[in-house]
N, C-alpha and C positions, 0 to 999 in steps of 0.2 A: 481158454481165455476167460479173463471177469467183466462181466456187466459192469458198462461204467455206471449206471441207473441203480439198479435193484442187486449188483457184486455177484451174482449167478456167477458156480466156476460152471462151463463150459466149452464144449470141443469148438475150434476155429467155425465159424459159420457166420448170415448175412445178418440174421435177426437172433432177437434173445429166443430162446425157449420158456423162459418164466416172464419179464413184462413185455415182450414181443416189441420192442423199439428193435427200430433201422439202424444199426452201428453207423453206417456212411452219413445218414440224416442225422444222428445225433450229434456224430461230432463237429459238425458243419454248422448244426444250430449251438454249440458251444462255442465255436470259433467264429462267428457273428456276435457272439454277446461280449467276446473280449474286446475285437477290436473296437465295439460300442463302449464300452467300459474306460477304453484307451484312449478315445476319441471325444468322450465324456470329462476326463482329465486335465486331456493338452488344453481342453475349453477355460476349465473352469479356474487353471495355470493362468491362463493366458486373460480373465478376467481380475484374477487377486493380484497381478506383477504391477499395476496404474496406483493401486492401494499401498501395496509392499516398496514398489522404488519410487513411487513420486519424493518422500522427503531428498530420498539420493539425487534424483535430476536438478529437483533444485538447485542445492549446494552444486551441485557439478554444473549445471546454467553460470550460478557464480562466481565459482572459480573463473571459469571461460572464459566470462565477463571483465573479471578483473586481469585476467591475464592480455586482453586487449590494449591497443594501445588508443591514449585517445588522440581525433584529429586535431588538425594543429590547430590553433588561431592564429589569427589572419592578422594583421594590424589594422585594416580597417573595421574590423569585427571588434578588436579590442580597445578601437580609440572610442567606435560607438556605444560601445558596452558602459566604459570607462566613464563617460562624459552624462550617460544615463545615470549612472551610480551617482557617481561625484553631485548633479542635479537634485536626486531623492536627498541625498544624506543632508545635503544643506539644508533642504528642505524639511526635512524631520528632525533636524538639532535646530528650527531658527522658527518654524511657521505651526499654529495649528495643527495637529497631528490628523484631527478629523477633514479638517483642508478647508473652513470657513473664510482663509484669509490666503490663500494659495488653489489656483485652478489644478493645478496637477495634483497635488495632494485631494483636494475633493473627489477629482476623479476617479484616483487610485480608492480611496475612503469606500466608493458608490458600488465599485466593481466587488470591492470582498464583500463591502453586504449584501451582495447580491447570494454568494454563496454562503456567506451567513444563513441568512434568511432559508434557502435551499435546503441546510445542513436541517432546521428544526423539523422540515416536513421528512426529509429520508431516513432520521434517524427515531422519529415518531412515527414510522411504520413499527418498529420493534415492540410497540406498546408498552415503553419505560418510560415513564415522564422524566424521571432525573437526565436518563441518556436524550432523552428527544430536547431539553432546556438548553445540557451541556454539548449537545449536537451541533449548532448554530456555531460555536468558536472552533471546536473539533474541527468540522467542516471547510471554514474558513482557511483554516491551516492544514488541512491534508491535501486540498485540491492544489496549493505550491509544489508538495511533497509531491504529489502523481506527477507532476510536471517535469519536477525533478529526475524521479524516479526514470522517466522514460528517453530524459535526454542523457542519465547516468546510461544506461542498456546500450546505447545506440554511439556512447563514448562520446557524446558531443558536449565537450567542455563550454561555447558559449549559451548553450540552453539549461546543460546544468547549473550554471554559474547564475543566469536567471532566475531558473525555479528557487534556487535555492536563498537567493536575494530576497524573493519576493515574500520567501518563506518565513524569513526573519524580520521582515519587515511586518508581515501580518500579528506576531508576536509584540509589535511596540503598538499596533491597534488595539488588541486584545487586553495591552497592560491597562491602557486608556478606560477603558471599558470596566477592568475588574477595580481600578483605584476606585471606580466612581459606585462600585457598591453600598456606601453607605451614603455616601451626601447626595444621588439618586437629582445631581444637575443633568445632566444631558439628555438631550430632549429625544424620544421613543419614537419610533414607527407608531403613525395613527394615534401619537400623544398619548400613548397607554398610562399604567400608574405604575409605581413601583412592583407591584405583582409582576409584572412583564418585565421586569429587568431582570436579562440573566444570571449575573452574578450576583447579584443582591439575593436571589431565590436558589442559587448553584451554593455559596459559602453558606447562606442562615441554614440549609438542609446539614450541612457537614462541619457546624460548628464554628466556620472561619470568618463568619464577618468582622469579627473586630478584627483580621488579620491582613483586610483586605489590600489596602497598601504596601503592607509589606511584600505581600507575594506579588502584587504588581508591579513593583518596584526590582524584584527577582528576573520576574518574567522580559522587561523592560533591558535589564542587565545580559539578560541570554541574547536578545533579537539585538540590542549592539554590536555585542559580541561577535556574533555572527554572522553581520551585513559588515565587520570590519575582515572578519575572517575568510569567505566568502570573494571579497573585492582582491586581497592579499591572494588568496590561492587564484583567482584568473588570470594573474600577473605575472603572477611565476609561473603558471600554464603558458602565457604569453614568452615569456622571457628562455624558459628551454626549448620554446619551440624557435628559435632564431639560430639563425645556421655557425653564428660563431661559437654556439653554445652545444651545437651538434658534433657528436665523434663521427 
């Protein structure tokens, strides 16, 4: 026989005759190190699979996602919905967009600045100034989006149809806001000076203050667009969900 150690040939026996190892002891402390080795693996397998398939679960989340169907609406859901909208829209093609001349609109005005406001401090953790400025609008418009977002997941047409309302309406704030970059009328939190105006400090950084109208006027075109489109799809969400429209 060979020394699995030191290759010694030798006659059958319990121990080497040249490095005197325990044949029964060594292969036993071999056969402890594999299955260590084995066991070592399935670990370290089983630590890289969260890195290697999370892109896949995603996608596969939304497929899922979208292979659901969503629940119905209700008519009472859709006359309340409807009657809300109908109220905003008039309200935003007719009154003050910041709501100096309309309670509802003020109201709605108070709530996004609230996460306005919000947006400058969580996005000035990053220690970007340009991001922590342009944070403040960002902000404003992602917290619709997460709202959105969670009533999409959950297939609930009359909260997505919300978030997503509210989301396009934040955008005709916004546009408010970025027209007023260079003629710097609307009056500041704590009466600041032009320094404190976002977009007047967001465009002159990147060139676009002469532009500033225009793209406000873009922006203003998107969030119509949108609060028409928006209303249009809840309606027809409403309309096939009606049982003469059901196979």
């Amino acid at each position: 026989m060979t020394c699995p150690k030191c290759s010694k040939e030798q006659s059958p026996r319990d121990t080497c005759t040249q490095c005197g190892i325990v044949f029964v002891k060594y292969y036993e402390i071999q056969k402890r190190k594999a299955e260590n080795l084995s066991k070592d693996f399935e670990t370290s397998k089983s630590l890289n699979e969260p890195i290697v398939n999370n892109t896949g679960k995603v996608f596969e989340s939304i497929r899922q996602r979208l292979s659901l169907s969503w629940k119905p609406v209700s008519t009472p859901a859709m006359v309340a919905l409807s009657v809300g909208f109908g109220i905003m829209v008039y309200l935003l093609a007719t009154k003050n967009l910041l709501g100096s001349d309309s309670t509802i609109l003020y109201l709605t005005h108070n709530v996004n600045l609230v996460f306005h406001e919000a947006g400058h401090w969580i996005f000035g953790i990053f220690g970007n100034e340009t991001l922590a400025i342009f944070g403040g609008s960002l902000n404003q418009a992602l917290i619709p989006v997460i709202v959105a977002a969670s009533f999409w997941a959950k297939r609930d047409a009359v909260g997505f149809a919300f978030g997503l309302f509210w989301f396009f309406e934040n955008l005709l704030d916004i546009a408010v806001y970025m027209a007023d970059a260079r003629a710097l009328v609307l009056p500041l939190i704590g009466g600041l000076g032009e320094d404190a105006h976002d977009w007047h400090d967001f465009f002159f950084r990147f060139g676009l203050i002469d532009q500033d109208t225009a793209i406000a006027s873009k922006t203003r075109f998107v969030g119509w667009v949108g609060i028409i489109s928006t209303w249009s799809w809840f309606l027809w969400r409403w309309l096939i969900d009606r049982k003469p429209f059901q196979k």
